[in-house]
N, CA and C atoms as a LAMMPS dump frame, in Angstrom:
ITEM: TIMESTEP
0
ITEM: NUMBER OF ATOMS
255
ITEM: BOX BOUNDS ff ff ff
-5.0000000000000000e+02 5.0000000000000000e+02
-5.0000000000000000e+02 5.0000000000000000e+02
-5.0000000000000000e+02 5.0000000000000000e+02
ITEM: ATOMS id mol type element x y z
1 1 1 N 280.293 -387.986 276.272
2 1 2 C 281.56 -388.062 276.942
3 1 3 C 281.3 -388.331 278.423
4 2 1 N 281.675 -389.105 278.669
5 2 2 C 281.606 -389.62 280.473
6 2 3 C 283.143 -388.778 281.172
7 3 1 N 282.187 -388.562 282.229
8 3 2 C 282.875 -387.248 283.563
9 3 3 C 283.742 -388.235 284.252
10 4 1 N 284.484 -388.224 284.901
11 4 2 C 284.88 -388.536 286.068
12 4 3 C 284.403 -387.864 287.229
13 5 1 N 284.161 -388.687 288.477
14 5 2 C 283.752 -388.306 289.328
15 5 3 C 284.507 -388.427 290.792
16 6 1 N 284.663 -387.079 290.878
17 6 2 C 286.109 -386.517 291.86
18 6 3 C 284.881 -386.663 293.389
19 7 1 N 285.507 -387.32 294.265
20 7 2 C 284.839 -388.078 295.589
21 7 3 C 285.037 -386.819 296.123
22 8 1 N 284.812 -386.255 296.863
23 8 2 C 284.165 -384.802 298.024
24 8 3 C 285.541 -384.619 299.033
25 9 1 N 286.183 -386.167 299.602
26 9 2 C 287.294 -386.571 300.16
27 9 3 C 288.467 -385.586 299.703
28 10 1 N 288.775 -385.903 298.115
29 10 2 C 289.382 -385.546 297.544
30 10 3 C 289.407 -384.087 297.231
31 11 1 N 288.185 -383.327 297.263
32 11 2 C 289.04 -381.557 297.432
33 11 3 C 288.943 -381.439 298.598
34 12 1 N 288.176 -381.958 299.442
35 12 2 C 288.694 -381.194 301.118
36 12 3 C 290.042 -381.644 301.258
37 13 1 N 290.594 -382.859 301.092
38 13 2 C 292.328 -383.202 301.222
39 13 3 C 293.429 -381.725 300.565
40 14 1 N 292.608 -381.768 299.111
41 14 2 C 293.385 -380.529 298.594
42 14 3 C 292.951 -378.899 298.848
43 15 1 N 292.177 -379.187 298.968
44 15 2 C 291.499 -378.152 300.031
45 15 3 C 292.456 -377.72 301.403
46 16 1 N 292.744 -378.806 302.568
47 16 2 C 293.804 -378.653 302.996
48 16 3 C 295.139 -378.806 303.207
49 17 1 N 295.437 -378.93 302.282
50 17 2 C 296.996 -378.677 301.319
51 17 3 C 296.86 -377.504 300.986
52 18 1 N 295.998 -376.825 300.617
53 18 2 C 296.221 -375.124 300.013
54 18 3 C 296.443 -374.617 301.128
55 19 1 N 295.739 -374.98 302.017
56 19 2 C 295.39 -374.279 303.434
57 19 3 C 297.108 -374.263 304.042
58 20 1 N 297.409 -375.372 304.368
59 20 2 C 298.751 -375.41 304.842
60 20 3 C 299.569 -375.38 303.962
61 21 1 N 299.64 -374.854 302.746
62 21 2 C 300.389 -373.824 301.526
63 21 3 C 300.049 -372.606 302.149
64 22 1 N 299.115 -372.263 302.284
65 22 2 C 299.009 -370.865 302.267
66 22 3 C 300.045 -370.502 303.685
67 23 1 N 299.778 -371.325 305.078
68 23 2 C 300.159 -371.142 306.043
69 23 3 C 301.756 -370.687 306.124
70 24 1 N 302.237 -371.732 304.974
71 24 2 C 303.397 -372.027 304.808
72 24 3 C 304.202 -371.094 304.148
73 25 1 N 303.373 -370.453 303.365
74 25 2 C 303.489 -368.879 302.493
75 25 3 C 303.715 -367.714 303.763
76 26 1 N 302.777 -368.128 304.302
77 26 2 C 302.945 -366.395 305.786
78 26 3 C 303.932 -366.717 306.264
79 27 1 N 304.151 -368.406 306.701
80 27 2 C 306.089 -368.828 307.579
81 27 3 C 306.616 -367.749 306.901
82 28 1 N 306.742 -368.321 306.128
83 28 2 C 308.111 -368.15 305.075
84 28 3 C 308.519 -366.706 304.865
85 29 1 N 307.34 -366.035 304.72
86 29 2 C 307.146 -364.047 304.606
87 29 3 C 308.172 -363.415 305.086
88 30 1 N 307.933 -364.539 307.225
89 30 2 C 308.516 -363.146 307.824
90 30 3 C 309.989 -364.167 308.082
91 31 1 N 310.264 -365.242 307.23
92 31 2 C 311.484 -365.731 307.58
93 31 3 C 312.398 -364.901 306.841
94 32 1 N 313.991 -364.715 307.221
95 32 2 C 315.331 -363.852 306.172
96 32 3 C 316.006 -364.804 305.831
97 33 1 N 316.3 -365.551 304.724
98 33 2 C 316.458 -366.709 304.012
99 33 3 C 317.599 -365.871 303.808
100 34 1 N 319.4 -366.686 303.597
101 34 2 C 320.597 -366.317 303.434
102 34 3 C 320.591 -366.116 301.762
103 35 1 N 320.862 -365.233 301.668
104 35 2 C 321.178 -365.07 299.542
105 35 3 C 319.849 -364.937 299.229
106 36 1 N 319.417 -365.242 298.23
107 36 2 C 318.149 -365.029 297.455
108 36 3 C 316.959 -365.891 297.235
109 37 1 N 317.357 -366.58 298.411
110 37 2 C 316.245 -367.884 299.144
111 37 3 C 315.186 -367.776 299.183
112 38 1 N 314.764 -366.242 299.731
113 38 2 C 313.221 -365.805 299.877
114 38 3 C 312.378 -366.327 298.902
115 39 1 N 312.871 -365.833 297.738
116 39 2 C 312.256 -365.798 296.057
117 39 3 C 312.323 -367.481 295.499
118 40 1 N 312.725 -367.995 296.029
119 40 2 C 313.04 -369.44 295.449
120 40 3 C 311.616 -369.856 296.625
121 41 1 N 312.239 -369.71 297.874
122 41 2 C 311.149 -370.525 298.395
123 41 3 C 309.551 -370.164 298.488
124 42 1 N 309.362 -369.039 297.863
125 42 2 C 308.093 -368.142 297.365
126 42 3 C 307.381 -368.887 296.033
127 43 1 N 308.377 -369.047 295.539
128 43 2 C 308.34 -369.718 294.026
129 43 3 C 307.761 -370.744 294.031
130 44 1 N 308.451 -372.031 295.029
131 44 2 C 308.402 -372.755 294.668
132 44 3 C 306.622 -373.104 296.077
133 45 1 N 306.653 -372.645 296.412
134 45 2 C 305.196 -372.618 297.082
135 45 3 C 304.4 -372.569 296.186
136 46 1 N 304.27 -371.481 295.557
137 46 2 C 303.371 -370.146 295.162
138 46 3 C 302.957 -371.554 293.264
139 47 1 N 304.281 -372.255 293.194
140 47 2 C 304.367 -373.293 292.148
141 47 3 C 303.36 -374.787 292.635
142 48 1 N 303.721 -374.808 293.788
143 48 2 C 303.206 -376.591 294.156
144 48 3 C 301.593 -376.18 294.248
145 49 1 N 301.401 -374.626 294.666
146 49 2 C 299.797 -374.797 294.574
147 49 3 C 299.382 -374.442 293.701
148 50 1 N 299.428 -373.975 292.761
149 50 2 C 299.381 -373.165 291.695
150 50 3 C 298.829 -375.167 291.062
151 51 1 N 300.254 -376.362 291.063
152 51 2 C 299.888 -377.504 290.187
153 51 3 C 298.069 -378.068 291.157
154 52 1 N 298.418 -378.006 292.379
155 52 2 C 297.449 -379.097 292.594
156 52 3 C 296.23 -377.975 292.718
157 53 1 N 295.554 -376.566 292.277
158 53 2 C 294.991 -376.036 291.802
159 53 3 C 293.926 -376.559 290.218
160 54 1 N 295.705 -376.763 289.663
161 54 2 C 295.425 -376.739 288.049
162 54 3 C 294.798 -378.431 288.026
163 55 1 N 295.628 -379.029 288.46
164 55 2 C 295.332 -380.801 288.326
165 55 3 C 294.168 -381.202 289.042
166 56 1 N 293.639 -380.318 289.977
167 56 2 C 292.704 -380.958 290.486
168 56 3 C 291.316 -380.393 291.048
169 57 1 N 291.358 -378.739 290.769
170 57 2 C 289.981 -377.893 290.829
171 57 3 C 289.652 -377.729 289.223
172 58 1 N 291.112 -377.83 288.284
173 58 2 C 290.329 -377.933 287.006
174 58 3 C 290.363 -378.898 286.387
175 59 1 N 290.517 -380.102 286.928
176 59 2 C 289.865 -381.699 286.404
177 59 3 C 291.235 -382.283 285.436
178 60 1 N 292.321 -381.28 285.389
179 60 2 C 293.379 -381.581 284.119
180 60 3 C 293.456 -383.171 284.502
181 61 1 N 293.605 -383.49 285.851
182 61 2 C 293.949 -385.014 286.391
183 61 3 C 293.806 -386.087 285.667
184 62 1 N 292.252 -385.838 285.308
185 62 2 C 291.35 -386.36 284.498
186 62 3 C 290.946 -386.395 283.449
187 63 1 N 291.926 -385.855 282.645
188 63 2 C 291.414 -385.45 281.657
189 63 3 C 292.569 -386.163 280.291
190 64 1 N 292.063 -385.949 279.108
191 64 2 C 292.983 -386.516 278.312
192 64 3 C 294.158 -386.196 277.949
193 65 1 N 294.628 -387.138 277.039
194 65 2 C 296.208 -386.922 276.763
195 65 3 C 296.153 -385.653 275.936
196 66 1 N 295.117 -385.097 275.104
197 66 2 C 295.294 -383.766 274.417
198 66 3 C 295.646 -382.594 275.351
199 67 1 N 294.552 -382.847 276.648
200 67 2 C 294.483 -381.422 277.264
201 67 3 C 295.92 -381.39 278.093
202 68 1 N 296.795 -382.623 278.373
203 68 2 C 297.881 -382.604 278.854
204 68 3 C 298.697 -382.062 277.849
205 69 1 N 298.685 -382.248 276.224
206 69 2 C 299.844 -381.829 275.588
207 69 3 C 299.294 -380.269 275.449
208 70 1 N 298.319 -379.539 275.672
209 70 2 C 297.824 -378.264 275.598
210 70 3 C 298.716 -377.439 276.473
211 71 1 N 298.253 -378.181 277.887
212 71 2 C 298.72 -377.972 279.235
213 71 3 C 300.579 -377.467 279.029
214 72 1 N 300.831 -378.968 278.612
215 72 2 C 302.65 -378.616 278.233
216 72 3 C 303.239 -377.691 277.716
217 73 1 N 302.355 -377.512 276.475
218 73 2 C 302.721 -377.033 275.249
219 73 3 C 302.819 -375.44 275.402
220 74 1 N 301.577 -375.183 276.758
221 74 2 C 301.01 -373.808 277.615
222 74 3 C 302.266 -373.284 278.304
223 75 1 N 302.522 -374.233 279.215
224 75 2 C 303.842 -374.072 279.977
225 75 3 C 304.915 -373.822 279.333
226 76 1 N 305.085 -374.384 278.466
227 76 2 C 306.837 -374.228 277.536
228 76 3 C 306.487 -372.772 276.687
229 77 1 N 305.283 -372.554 276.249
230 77 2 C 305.499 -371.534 275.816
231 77 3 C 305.865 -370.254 276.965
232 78 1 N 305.577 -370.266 277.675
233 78 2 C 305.292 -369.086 279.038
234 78 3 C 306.711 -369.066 279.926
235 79 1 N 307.703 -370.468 279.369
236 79 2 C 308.834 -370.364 279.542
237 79 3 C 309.931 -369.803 278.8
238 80 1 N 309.346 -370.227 277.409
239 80 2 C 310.012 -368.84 276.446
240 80 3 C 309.698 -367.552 276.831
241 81 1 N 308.334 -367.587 277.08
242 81 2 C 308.37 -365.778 276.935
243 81 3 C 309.242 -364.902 278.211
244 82 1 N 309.133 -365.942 279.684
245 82 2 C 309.854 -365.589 280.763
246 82 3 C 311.379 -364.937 280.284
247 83 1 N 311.872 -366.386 279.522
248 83 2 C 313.368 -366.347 279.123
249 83 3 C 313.335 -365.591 278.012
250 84 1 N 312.676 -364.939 277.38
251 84 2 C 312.667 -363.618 276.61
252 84 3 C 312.589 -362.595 277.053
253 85 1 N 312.022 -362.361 278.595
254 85 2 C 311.897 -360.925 278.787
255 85 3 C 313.135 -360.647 279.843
């Protein structure tokens, strides 16, 4: 099976994208968001790094159409169980 080969460029870029995620995580901490904003905009941080984590320190990017329907199939389940509990 032949690798793909992820250029050095490419995690320091995402490398600093986490970095200014993370930064963007402490903003946000000590901001008072009107209604229930906090939690949305926590979410949806805590979400965008969470993908370019998954897509691109664990190779999913690159990887085949199985490990994408795994991937999906991972997610939808973990959305039932959310919307079950």
């Amino acid at each position: 099976m032949s690798e793909h080969i992820v250029p050095v460029r490419v995690y320091v870029t995402i490398f600093l994208v986490l970095l200014v995620g993370t930064a963007l995580t402490v903003w946000a901490a000590f901001q008072d968001f009107p209604w229930q904003l906090n939690t949305i905009v926590a979410m949806t941080i805590a979400i965008t790094k969470a993908t370019f984590v998954v897509l691109y320190f664990m190779h999913v990017r690159y990887s085949t159409r199985l490990i994408w329907v795994i991937l999906t199939s991972a997610l939808f389940w973990m959305g039932i169980m959310f919307a079950l509990t």
